[in-house]
N, C-alpha and C positions, 0 to 999 in steps of 0.2 A: 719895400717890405712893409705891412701894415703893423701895426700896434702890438696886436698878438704875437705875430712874429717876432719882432725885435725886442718885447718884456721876454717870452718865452726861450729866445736865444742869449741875450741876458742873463736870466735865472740861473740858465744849465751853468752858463760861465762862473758866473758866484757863485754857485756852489763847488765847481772843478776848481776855481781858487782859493775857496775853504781847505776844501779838501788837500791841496797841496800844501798850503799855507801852514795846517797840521803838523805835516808831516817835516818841516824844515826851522820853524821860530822856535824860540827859545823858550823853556816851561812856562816862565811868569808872565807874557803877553798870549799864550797858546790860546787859551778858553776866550779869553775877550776879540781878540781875532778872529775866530772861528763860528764865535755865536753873533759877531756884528753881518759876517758874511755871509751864514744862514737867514740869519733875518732880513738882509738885502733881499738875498735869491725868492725869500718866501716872497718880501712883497712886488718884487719884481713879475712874480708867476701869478698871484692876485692881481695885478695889472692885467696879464694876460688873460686870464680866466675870464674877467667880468668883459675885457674885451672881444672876446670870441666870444663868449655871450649873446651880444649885442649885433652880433653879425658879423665882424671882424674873421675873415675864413685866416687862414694858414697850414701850407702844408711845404714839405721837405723830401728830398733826396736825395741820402747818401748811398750810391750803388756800389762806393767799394770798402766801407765800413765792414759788413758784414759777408762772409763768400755766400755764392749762391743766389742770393736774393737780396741781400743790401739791406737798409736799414729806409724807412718809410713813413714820417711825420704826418699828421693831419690833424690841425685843434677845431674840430666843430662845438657848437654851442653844449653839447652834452657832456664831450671834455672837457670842457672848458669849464663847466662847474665843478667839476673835479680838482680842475689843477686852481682854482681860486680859494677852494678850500683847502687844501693842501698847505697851500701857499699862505694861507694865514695862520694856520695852526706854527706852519714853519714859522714864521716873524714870531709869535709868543713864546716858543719853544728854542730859539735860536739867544734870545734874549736872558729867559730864563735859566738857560746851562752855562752861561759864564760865571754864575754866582753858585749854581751845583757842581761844578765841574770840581769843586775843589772837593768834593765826598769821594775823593782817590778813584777821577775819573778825568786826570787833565792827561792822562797820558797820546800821546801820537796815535796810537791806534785807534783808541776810541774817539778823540777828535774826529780825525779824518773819515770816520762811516760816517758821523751823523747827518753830513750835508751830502755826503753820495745814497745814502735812505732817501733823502729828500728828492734828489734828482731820481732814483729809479722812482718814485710815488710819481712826480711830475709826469715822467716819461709813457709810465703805463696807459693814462686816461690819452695821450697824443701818438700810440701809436696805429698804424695803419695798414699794419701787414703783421699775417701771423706768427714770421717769426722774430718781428719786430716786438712785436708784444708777448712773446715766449723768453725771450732775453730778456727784455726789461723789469717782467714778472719775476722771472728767478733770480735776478739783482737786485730787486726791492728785497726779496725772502732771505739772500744770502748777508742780505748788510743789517737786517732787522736782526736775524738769527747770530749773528755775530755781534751785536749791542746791546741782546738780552743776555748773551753771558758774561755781557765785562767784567759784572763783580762776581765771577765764581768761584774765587780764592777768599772771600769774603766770608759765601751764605753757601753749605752744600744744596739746598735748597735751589739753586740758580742752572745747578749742571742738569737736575732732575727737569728741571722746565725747560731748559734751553734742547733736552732729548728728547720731549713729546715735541714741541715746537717744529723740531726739525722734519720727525716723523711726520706729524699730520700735515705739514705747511709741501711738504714733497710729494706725499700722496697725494692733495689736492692737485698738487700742479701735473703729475700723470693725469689723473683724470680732463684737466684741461687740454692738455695735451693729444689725448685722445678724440677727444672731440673733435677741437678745432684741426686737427692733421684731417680725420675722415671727411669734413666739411671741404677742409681746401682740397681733398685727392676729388671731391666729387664738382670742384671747383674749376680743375687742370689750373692753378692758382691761388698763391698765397695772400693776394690783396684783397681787403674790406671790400673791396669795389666789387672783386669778382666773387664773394662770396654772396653779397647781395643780389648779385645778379641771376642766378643758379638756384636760390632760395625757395621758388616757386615750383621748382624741378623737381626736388627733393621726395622719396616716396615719405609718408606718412612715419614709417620705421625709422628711414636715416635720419628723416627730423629730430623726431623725439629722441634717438640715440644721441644727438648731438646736443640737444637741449639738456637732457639728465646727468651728458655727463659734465659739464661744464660747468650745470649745478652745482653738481657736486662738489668740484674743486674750489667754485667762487663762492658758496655756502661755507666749505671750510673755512676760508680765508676772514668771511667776517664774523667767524664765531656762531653760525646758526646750530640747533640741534637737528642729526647727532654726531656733527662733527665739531664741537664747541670745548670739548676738553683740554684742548694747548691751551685755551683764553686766558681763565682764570689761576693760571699757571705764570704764565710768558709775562702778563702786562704788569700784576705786582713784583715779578723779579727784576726786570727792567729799570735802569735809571730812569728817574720820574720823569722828565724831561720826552725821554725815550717812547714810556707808555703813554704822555702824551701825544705823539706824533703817531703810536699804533694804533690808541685808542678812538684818536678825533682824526685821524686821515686813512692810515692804511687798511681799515676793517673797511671803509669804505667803498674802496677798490674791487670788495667781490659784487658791492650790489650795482656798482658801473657796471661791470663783465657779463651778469643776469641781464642788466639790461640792453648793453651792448649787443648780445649775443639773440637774445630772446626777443627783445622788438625790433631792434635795430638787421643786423643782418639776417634773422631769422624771418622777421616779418610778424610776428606777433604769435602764430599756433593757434593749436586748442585748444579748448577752456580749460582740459585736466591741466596742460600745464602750469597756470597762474592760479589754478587750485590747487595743485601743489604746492605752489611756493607760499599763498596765502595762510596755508596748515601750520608748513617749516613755523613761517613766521609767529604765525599765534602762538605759537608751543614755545616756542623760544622765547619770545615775551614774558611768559606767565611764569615758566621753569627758571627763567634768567633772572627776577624779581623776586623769585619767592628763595634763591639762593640767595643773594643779595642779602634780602632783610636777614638771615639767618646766619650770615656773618661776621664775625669780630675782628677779621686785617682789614683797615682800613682801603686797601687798593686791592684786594681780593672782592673786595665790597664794588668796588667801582667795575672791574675786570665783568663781573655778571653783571651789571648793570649796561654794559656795552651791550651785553647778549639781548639783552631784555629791549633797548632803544634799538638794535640793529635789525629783531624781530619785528617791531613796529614799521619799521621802514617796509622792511618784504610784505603786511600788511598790505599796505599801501600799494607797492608793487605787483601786487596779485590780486589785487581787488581791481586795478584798473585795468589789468589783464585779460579777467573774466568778465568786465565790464565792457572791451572792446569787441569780443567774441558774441556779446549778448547785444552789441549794435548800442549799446547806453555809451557816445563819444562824450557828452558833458559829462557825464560822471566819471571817465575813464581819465579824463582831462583833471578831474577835481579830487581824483586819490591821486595820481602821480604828481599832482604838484604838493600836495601838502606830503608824499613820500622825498620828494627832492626838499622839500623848504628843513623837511627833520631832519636831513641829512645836513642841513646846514646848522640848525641849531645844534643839536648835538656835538658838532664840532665844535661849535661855541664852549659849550657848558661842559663838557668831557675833558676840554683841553684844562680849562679854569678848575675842575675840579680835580685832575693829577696833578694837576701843579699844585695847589693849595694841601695836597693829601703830600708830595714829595718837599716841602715847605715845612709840613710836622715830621717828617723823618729827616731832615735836616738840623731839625732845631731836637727831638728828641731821644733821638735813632731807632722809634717804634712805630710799627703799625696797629699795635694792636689796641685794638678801642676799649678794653675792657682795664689798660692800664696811662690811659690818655685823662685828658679832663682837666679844666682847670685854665687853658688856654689863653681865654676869654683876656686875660688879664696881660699876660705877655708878649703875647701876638693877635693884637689889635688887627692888623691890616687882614691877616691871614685866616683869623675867623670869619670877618666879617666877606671874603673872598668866596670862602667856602661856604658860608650860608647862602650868595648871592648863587653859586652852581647847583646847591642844596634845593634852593627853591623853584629851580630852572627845571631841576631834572626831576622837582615831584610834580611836573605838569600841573601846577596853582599858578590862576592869574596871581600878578602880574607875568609870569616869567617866560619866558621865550619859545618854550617846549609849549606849554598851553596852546598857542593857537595853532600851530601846525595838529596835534591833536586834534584838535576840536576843529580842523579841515577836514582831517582823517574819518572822525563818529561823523562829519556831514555827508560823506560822500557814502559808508558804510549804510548810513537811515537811509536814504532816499535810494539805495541800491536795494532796498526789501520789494518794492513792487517792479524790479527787473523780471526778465520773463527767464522760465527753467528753474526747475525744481531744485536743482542742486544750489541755484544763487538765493534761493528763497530758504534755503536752509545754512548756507553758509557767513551768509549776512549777520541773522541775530548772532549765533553764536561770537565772530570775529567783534559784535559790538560789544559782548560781554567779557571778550577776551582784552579790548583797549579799557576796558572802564574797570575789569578787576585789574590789571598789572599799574595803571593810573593811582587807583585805591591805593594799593601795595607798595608802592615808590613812596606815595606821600610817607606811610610809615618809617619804610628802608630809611631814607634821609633824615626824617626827625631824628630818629636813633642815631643815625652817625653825628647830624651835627648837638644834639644835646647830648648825646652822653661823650661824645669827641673833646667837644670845645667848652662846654657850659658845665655849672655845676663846681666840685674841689677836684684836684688833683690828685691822682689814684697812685703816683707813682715819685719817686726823688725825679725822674728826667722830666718828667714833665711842669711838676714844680719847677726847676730852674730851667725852663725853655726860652729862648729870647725870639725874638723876629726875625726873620730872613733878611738876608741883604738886598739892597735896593733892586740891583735887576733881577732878581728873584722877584719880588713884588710891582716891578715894572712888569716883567711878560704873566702873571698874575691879572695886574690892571688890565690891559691888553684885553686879554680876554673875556674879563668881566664887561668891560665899555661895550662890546659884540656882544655880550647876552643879553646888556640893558639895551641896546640898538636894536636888535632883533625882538626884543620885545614889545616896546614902543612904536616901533615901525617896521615892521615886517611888510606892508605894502611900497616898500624901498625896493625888498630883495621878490616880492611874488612876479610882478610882471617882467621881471629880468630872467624867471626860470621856465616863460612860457617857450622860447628858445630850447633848451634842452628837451623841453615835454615833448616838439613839436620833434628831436632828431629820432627820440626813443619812439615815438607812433603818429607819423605826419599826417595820419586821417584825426586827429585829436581836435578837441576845442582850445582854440590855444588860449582863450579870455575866461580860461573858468573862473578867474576872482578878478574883482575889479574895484575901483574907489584908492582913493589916497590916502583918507583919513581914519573910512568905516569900507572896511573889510565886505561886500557882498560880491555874493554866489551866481555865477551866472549860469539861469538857467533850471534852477531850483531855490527853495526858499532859502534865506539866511543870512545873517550878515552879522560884524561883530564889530564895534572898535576899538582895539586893545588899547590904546592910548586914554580914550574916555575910560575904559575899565580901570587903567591904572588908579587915574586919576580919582575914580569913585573911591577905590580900594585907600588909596594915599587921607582923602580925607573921613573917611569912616575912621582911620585909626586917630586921627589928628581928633575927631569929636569924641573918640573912646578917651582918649589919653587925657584929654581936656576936660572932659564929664571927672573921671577920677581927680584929677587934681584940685576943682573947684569944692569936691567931697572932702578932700584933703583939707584943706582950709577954711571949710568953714568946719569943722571936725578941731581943728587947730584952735579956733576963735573960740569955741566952744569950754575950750579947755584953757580960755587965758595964755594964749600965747607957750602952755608948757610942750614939747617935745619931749619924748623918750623913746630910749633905743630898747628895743625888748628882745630878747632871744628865739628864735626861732622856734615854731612848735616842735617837741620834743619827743609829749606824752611822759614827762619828767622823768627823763631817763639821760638827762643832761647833753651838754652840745655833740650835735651830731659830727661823725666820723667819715672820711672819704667811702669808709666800708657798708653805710649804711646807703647809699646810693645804687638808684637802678647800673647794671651794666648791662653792656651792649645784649649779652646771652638773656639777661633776664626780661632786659625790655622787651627781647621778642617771643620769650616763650608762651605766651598765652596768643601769640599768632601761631606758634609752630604746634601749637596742642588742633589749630582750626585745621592747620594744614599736616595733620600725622601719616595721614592715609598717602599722600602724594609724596611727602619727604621721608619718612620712614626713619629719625633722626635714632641716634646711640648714645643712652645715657650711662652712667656707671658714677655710684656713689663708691666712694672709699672711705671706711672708716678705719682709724687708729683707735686703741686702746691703750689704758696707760698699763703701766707693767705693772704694777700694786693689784688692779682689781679690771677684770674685762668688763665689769661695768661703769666704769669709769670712762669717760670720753676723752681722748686727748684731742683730736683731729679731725676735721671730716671735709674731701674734698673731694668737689661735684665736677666730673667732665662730659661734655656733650658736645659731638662728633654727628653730622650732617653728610653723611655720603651720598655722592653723585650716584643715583639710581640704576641713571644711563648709562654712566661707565661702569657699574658694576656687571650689568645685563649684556654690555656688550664689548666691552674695553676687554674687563678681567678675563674672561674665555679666550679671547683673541690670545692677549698675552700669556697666558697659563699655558695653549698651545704650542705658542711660539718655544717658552722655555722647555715641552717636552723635545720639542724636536732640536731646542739645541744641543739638551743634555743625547739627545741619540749621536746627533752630528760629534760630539764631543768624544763616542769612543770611536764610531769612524775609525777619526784621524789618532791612529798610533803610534803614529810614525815611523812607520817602515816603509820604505820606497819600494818596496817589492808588490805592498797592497796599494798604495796608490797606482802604480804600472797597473794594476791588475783591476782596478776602478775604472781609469781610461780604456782600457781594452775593452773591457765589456760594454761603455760607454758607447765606442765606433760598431762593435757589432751590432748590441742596441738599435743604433741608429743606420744599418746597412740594411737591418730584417724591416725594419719601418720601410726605407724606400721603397725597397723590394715588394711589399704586401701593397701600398700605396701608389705604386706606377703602374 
């Protein structure tokens, strides 16, 4: 058995002995048990990953697991970066929950899903037959959907999420469902192999049916608009721990299945199709970012900010797409790698930044930014954790997300004198679509982490917040070391993901970027070295900091060695109050005045009066509400619907068995006059 293999079978095991292990030790060893043997299995499955990467094939069959058609393993290099990401996010997150598990989450139940989540994530990117990967998929759904309601005796808030969740994560899975059944019936076969093979058979119509709908279900699943509503629902209700394993692995999962489905067994299609997804994606970046900054739950904040990095990906996705169909392979080759390298960052910075956001609801038990603040001072580790995913995820050199971006605007430019009017028109816009949501982020993140972590203390819990426990700030570290890794050398992880580039479109260039040190483009102009960047960046501050200090001192000299402490400017209205600081709302209300027309936000001033005289003010407080557009336009109909026809359904049933007799009766004839007219 090669490498792959034997980490990969491995993996499944440590996690199956998680998961037992759960469900039989004794409370006070439970969580540390559980999260060492998660973090095994992750790094076990990153073994595998990078190894099937590399060429390492592996495949499986068990014929009598499943009736019917058996169950049907296969890790190629495109799974395989799948399950190495997975697999890492698991190791931080496996780590980190032995020290959260104690936020009245050590129980057996919730134990035992978290490393069977793990294993269905592993499982989806390696399987190899449709109904292998139709099991697997709705084991990942059913064990995420049962770990987003743990705490629902807690938060009402959590049933309300854990209900759309369920809704839209099942609808998806019909829709995939449809697809890939019609694909295999036109197959006479359920295996990858013979799906590929039949691919070129396909008329025009079964393609595209097959490709939209599969869309659709794997669009759901990573939060794209306008299926993105469970998101920023599910991943703040979630133990942190949790929505890091949703947010930096399992959203993942749908942009495998696009690809899986769309280059892979499909063969690639026609251009509308990756201009499609290209669309999805821009929209979802911009929409996802500009909810984001508009914000105050700290992991409501992050939840759309998956939306907006996941968008970027399908970017990428659809840019290489329509870049294959227009014969441009270099450049097809050079968005799907920096769409695979973001996929990896984000995992990075996503995981580091729910942990570090589940770290202030540990120590404070809030999310909300607007009564956070103050941090800076009692959790050392944990600020400075969250500035490092802060500045990853505002795509600013130095940080990790930067240069997969700046793959992304390389591949988008040099895609403007592609041939076809439509890439000539989709190009600029997609370049104004990465560089406003890039803008926008930088913002989002300033706001959370100054007015989060920096600054006084808005609230008594935050004032007395202490630091997390060590493996709390272990699987933290963990994840930050992968952001400064990825950032610094990113030409570690580029030529290990020409493998996967080559399973999703084998006509591809598989050397779009090359160099070790300095990052160039093969094939078109460019080249970057993020490591020399860092470096510039490192001493420019080192001679800012230095210039000031030497001002310092001879300022000092000047004044005969006196020192004084002076008050802060005030405008003599004496020392400033926690009250008098920006908050999260305020920071960004002179963005959300830019952005009225697209957010459509809800203000309402309340004023009190005092009882003596209504001119007299006792009170006055400001609330502003940000309603999802989308779900308005399309959610709220659906549901409004839905409730008229339950309240009809509802008198229906009266319960007299004489009307129901008399519902089924007409039911069978119904359906006798049907055959009848029909045959």
């Amino acid at each position: 058995m090669s490498l792959a293999g034997l980490s990969f079978t491995l993996s499944l095991a440590a996690a199956a002995l998680a998961a037992v292990t759960a469900l039989v030790s004794y409370d006070r060893i439970r969580p540390a048990v559980v999260g060492t043997c998660t973090a095994i299995s992750g790094a076990l499955a990153a073994v595998a990953g990078v190894a099937a990467l590399t060429g390492q094939a592996f495949s499986a069959t068990l014929p009598n697991l499943l009736p019917l058609f058996g169950v049907r393993l296969e890790l190629d290099p495109l799974g395989g970066l799948f399950v190495a990401v997975t697999g890492g996010v698991a190791i931080t997150a496996g780590i980190y929950g032995i020290g959260y598990s104690g936020q009245g989450l050590a129980g057996r139940g919730v134990q035992a899903l978290v490393p069977l989540f793990v294993a269905a994530m592993l499982l989806v990117p390696a399987a190899a037959s449709v109904s292998t990967f139709l099991v697997c998929w709705e084991l990942m759904a059913l064990t995420s959907l049962l770990l987003v309601v743990a705490e629902h005796r807690r938060r009402t808030a959590v049933g309300e999420a854990g209900l759309w969740y369920a809704v839209m994560t099942h609808l998806g899975m019909v829709a995939i469902l449809i697809g890939l059944m019609l694909f295999a019936a036109r197959a006479h076969g359920d295996e990858f192999a013979a799906l590929r093979s039949v691919a070129d058979q396909l008329s025009p119509a079964a393609a595209g049916t097959v490709f939209v709908a599969t869309l659709i279900g794997f669009a759901s699943k990573a939060g794209i608009l306008p299926l993105h509503a469970w998101l920023p629902r599910a991943h703040p209700e979630a133990p942190s721990h949790v929505s890091a394993l949703m947010s930096a692995a399992m959203v993942n999962l749908g942009v495998y299945g696009i690809l899986r489905v769309g280059f892979d067994l499909l063969g690639g299609g026609p251009r509308w199709w990756w201009l499609l997804v290209l669309g999805l994606g821009a929209i979802s970046a911009l929409y996802g970012i500009l909810h984001a900054a508009m914000s105050a739950d700290l992991k409501r904040l992050l939840g759309h900010s998956t939306t907006e990095n996941l968008g970027l990906i399908l970017v990428g996705v659809g840019a290489a797409g329509v870049f294959v169909s227009a014969g441009a392979r270099v450049l097809a080759g050079l968005a799907l790698t920096a769409a695979l390298l973001h996929v990896v960052n984000h995992a990075a910075f996503k995981a580091l930044l729910f942990l570090s956001a589940g770290s202030v609801l540990h120590a404070t038990g809030s999310r909300d930014l607007d009564a956070l603040g103050g941090l800076r001072t009692p959790m050392p580790v944990t600020t400075a954790m969250f500035g490092l995913g802060a500045l990853a995820a505002s795509a600013l050199p130095p940080g990790n997300a930067f240069v997969s971006e700046w793959l992304l605007l390389q591949s988008l430019i040099h895609g403007l004198p592609a041939s076809g009017a439509a890439t000539a028109i989709t190009m600029p816009v997609a370049v104004a679509a990465v560089a406003l949501t890039a803008g926008v982020a930088g913002a989002t993140f300033v706001k959370a982490f100054g007015v989060g972590f920096l600054a006084r203390a808005r609230s008594a819990a935050a004032a007395s917040a202490r630091e997390s426990p060590v493996t709390m700030l272990t699987g933290m570290g963990l994840a930050g070391l992968a952001c400064v890794g990825l950032a610094l050398a990113p030409t570690v992880v580029v030529p290990v993901l020409t493998g996967a580039v080559g399973v999703a479109e084998p006509t591809l260039d598989h050397s779009a970027v090359q160099g070790a040190v300095i990052m160039r483009l093969v094939g078109v102009a460019g080249a970057l070295s993020p490591l020399f960047l860092a470096i510039l960046v490192l001493v420019g501050m080192v001679v800012v900091l230095a210039g000031l200090r030497v001002a310092a001192v001879r300022r000092g000299s000047r004044m005969r060695g006196v020192r004084r402490e002076v008050r802060l400017w005030d405008c003599g209205a004496g020392p400033l109050s926690p009250r008098t600081q920006y908050t999260a709302t305020s920071f960004v209300e002179p963005l959300q005045r830019v952005f009225d027309d697209v957010l459509e936000p809800e203000s309402n001033v309340d004023v009190t009066h005092l009882q003596e005289s209504r001119y007299l003010v006792d009170r006055i407080e400001y609330h502003r509400r940000v309603p999802d557009r989308i779900e308005r336009a399309i959610y709220d109909p659906v549901l409004a619907f839905a409730r008229g026809w339950g309240r009809v359904g509802r008198r229906l049933a009266t319960g007299s068995v004489h009307r129901y007799l008399g519902y089924g009766f007409s039911a069978v004839i119904g359906l006798f006059v049907l055959l009848a007219v029909t045959r």
